[in-house]
C-alpha positions in Angstrom: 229.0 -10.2 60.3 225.9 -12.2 61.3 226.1 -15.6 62.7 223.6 -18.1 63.0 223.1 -20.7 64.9 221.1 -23.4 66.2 219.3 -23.2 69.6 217.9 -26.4 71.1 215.6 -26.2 73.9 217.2 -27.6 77.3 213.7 -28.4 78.8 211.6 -30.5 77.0 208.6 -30.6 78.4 205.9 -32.5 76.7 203.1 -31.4 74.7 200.5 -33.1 76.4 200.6 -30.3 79.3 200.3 -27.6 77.1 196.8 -29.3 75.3 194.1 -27.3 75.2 189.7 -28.4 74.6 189.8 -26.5 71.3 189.2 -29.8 69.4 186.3 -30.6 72.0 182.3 -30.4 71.5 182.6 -26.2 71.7 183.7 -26.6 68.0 181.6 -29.5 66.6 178.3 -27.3 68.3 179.6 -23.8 66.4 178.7 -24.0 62.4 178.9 -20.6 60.3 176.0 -22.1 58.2 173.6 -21.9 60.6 174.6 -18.4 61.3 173.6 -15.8 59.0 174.5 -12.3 57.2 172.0 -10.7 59.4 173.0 -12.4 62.3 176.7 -11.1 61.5 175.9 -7.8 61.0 173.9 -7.1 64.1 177.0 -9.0 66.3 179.1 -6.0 64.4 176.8 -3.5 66.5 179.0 -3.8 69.5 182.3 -4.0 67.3 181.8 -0.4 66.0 181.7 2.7 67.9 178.5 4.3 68.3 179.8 8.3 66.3 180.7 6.0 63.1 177.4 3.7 63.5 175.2 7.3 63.5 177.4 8.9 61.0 176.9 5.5 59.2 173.0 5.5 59.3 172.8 9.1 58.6 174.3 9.1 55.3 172.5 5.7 54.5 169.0 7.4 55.5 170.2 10.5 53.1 171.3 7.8 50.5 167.8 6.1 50.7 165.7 9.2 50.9 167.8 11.0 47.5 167.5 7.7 45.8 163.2 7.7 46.7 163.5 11.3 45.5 164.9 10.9 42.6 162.6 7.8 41.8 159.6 9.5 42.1 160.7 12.4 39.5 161.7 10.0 37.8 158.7 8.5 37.8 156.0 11.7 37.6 158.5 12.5 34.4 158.1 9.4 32.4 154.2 9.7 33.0 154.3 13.2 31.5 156.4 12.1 28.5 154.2 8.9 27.6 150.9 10.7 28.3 151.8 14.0 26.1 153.3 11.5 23.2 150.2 9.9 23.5 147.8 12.9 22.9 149.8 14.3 20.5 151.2 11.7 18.4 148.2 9.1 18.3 145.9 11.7 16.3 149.0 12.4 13.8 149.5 8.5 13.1 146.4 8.5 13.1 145.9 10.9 10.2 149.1 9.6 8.7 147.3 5.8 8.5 144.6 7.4 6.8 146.5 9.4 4.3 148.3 6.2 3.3 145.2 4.6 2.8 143.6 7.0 0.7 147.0 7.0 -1.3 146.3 3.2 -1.7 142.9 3.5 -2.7 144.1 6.3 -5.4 146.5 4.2 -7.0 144.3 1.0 -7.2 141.3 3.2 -9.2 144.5 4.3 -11.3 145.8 0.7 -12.0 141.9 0.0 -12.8 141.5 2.9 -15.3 144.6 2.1 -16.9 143.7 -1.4 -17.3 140.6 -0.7 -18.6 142.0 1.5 -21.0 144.6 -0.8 -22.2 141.7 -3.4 -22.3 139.8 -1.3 -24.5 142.4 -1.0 -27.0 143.3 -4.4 -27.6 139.6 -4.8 -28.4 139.1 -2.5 -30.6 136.2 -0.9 -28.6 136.2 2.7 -28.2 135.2 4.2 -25.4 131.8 4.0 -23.4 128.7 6.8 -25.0 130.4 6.5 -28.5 131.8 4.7 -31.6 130.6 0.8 -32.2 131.2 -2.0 -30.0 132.6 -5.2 -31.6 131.7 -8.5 -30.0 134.8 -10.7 -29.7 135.1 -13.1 -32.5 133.8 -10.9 -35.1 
């Protein structure tokens, strides 16, 4: 079985030899705000060894030159979708505008000709190059 028990020092020495200049100027002149994330990284240069900090830049070179790749297909690929959907599409909206218009126009005479018809009946007119013409009132 385990015992404990208490140790007490049988020097005492005091504290005041063992003071140190940390809470000196050396402190109050160092500020981490006046440092900054560049600053860190480049003291991190001489933290790393130099085989990880080339395999390091080598895979962010081959990082940065895949992502420019694919950016630029990317890129030539969206300009080759928009410009055929362009030349192919505008003339068929085009012609499908159109269309609708006509469509519009064709109803409208056939709302007219019906009116006129129906107007024609209630006044007991027959139709134009024929049959007599009552005035209204009579």
């Amino acid at each position: 079985m385990v015992r404990l028990s208490d140790v007490r020092p049988q020097d005492t020495e005091s504290e005041a030899e063992y003071s140190t200049d940390y809470d000196s100027e050396a402190e109050s002149d160092f500020s981490t705000t006046d440092e900054s994330l560049l600053d860190r990284l480049v003291a991190l240069k001489d933290v790393v060894p130099p085989g990880v900090r080339a395999t390091v830049a080598s895979g962010t070179a081959t990082l940065v030159s895949l992502g420019q790749g694919a950016a630029v297909l990317l890129g030539k690929t969206a300009w080759v979708l928009s410009t055929t959907a362009l030349v192919m599409l505008a003339p068929l909206v085009y012609e499908m505008t159109k269309d609708a218009q006509i469509e519009m126009l064709e109803q409208e005479q056939r709302l007219r000709d019906q009116s006129k018809q129906e107007l024609m009946a209630d006044t007991g007119t027959s139709a134009p190059g024929g049959g007599t013409i009552v005035p209204p009132g009579f």
